[in-house]
N, C-alpha and C positions, 0 to 999 in steps of 0.2 A: 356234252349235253346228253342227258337221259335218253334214251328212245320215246319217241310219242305218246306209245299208248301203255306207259309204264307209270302205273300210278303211286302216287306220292302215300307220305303216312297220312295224311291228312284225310287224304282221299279215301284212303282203306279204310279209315276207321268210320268214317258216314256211310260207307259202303256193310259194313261188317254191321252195322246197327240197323239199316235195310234189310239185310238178312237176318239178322237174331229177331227182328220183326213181321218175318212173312213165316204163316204156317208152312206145312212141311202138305201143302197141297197146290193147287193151280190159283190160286184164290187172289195171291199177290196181298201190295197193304195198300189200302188208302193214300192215292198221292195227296192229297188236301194234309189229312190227317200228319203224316211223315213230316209234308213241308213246316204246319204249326209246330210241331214235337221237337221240330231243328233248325227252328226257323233261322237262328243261328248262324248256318251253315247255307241258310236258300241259294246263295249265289253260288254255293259249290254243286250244289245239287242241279243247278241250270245247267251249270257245264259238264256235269257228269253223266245229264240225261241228253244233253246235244253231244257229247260227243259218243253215247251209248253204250255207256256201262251202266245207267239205268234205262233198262226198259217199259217204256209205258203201255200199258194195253185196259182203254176201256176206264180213265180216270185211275189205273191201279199202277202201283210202281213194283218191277222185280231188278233183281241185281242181274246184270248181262252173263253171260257164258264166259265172255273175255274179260267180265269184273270176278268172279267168282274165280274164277283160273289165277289170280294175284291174290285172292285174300289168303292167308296163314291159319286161319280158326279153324277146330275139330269140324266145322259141319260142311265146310268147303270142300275141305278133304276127303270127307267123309263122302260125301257127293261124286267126287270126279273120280274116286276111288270105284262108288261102287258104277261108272259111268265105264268103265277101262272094262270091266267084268263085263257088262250089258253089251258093249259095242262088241266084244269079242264072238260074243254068242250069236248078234246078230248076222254079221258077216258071216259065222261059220254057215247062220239059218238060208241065207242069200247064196252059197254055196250050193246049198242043196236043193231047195225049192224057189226059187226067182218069184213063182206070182204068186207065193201066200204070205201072209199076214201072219203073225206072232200076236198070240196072245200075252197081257202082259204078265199076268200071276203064271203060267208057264216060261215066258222068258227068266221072270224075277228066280223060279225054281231052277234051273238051267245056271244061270248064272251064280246060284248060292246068295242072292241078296233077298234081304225080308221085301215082303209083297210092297208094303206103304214106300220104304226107302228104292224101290228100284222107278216105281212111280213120280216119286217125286226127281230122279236123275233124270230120266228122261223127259221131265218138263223142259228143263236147262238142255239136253242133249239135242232136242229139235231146230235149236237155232243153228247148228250146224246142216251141213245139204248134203246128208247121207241118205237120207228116208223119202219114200217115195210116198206113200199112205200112213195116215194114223188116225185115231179117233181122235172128237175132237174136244177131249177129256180123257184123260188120263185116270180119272177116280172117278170114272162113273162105275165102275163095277167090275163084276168077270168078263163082260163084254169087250172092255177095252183092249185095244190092238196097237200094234205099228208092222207099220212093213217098211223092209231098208229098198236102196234102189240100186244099181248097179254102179253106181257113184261111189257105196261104200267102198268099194275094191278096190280105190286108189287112196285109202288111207292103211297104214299100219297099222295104227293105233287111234284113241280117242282122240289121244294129247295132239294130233297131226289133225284133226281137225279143228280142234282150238287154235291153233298154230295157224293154219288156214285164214280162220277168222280174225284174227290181229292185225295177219298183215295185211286184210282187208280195211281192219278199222285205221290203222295209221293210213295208209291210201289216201280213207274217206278226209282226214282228222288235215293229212298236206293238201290235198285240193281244195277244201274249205277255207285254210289261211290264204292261197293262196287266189282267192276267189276274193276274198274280203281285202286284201289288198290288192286286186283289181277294180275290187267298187268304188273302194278310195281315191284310187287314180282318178277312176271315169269321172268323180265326180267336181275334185277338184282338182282344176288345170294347174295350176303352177309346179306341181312336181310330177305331171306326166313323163317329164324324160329323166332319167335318172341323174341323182347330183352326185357332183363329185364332194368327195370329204372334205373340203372347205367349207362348203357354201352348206353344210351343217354343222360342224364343228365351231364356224366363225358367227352364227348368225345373230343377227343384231337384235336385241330388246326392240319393241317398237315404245314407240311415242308415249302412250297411256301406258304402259306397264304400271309407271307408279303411281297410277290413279288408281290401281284396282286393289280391292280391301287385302287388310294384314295375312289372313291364312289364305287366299288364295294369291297373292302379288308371292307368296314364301313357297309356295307347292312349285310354281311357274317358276321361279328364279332358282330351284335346286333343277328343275327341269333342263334348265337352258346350264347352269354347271356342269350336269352328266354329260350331255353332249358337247361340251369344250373339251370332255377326257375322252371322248371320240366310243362314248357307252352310247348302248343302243338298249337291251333290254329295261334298264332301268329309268330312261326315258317316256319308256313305255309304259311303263307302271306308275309314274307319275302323272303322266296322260290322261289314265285311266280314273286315278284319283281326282284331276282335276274336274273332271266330266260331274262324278261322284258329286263334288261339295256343290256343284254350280245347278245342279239337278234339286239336290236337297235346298241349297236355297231358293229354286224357283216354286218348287211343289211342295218341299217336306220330305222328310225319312218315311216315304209309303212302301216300301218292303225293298225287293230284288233290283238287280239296272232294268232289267224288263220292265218292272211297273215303272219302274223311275222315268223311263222313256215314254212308256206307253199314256203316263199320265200328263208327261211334258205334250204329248202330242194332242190330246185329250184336251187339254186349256188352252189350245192354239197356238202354244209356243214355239211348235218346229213342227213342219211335214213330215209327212210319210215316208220322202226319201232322208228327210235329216234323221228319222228316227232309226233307218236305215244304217246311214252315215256313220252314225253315233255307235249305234251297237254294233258296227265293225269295230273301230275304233277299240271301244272297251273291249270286245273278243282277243284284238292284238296283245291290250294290256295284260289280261285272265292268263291269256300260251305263256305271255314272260313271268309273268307271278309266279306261275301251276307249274308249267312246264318246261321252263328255261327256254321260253324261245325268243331268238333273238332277232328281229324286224331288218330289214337290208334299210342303209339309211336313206334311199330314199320313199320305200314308205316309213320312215319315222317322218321323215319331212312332212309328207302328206297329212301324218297326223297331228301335227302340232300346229299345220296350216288348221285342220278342222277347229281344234282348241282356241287357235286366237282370233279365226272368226265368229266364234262363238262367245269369246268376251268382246270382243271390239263390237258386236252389233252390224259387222259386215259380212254375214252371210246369207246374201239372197236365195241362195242353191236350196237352202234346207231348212232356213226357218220363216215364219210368217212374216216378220215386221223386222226381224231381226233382233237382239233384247242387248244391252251394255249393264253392267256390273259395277255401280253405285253402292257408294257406304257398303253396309253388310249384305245389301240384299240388289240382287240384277231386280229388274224393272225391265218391263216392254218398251223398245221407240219407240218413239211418239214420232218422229220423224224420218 
């Protein structure tokens, strides 16, 4: 399995289009605008901005320091290149003078990078915690400054502070999964204790299976196949689909699983915590798709508990009335 926070081609390439579309100043692009432009991809773009390789600031999207550090294209390069030169000058400055500030058109001369492009690195350079002061605009003029902090001293290099922050984002990226597969437990009991590979490998179809319509009775029974071959990932991504058609058919194709959720919550079809629920649930799915991650089996269990009390209409935990999956389209009980 890949490392965590090692992004796919997929990923790079909505990553790379985020950056061929942000000026070459602080300005960032329009997260609205980006989202229409790719809307395509929106679901990639949720998970690429929760797990922070896009950065939002102020309704605006930039590509992260630890996104930009994996892209391949001239201006990434171009950037952490002229980032290596910048840092080096500044630690030498931090050497010498601890409580002044660098001007940036002097650092940019110092380091041999043009005035605009050393500005623009060090927009990306401050997400690292080497600098102690900086203004807070980088193109506001001759004025503009940073000052590093004594912190710089324990990097070598830039790249070591890039480095730094990865292994921070995988951190954040494992506590998260493993956060969301504690909500799942909490929420529903029947696989609080861990199962043994039987009692997921062998589990039984319930009762209505074959009352519930064609394309999803076909998602759910390739579901319950992969875990007879003792798969877990792919479970999971059928999981997640399942959620997918049963969402669309209660609300519509209205954009991302966010909205999908948010709008299921919106018409009183599941609470706050089912909305919860649900968008762990799909998060599991998005790690095995994206990122090869593979779920221990007993939160698969958990989730495929969530799944069938979400067609059977027996989940008091997290939806209003609870709702069953007639003909092509789920209905609210009535009972």
């Amino acid at each position: 399995m890949l490392p965590l926070n090692e992004l796919t081609n997929l990923e790079k390439t909505v990553l790379e289009n985020l950056l061929e579309s942000t000026p070459a100043n602080d300005s960032g692009v329009d997260s609205l605008y980006f989202r229409a432009k790719y809307f395509e991809s929106v679901d990639l773009i949720d998970r690429l901005e929760a797990a922070g390789y896009i950065r939002k600031d102020q309704e605006r999207y930039f590509v992260s320091l630890t996104a930009l550090a994996q892209l391949d294209v001239a201006r990434s390069i171009r950037i952490l290149d002229d980032a290596e030169k910048l840092f080096h000058q500044l630690k030498s400055h931090y050497s010498r003078s601890q409580r002044e500030s660098l001007q940036i058109s002097v650092l940019a001369e110092l380091a041999g990078v043009g005035d605009l492009a050393a500005r623009e690195a060090l927009s990306y350079m401050v997400e690292g915690t080497w600098w102690g002061g900086r203004s807070t605009s980088f193109f506001n003029g001759p004025n503009a400054h940073i000052q590093p902090s004594e912190s710089i001293l324990r990097f070598e290099s830039f790249s070591a502070v890039v480095q730094q922050l990865r292994s921070w984002q995988t951190a954040r990226i494992q506590d998260r999964q493993l956060a969301l597969a504690s909500a799942l437990r909490s929420h529903v009991g029947s696989t609080a204790q861990p199962l043994p590979t039987a009692a997921i490998t062998q589990r039984r179809r319930p009762d209505w299976f074959v009352e519930l319509p064609e394309r999803i009775r076909d998602l759910l029974g390739e579901t319950y196949s992969a875990m007879s071959l003792d798969l877990r990932a792919l479970p999971a991504m059928g999981i997640r689909a399942l959620i997918d058609v049963v969402s669309v058919e209660l609300v519509g194709d209205v954009g991302s699983f966010d909205q999908k959720l948010g709008r299921l919550k919106e018409d009183g079809h599941i609470t706050a915590v089912g909305q919860s629920i649900l968008s762990a649930a799909i998060d599991v799915g998005n790690a095995s798709a994206h990122r090869g991650y593979v779920p221990s089996r007993d939160d698969l269990g958990t989730l495929l508990d969530v799944v069938e009390h979400l067609l059977q209409g027996g989940c008091p935990e997290f939806c209003v009335n609870g709702f069953v999956v007639r003909g092509w389209s789920p209905v609210l009980q009535t009972g």
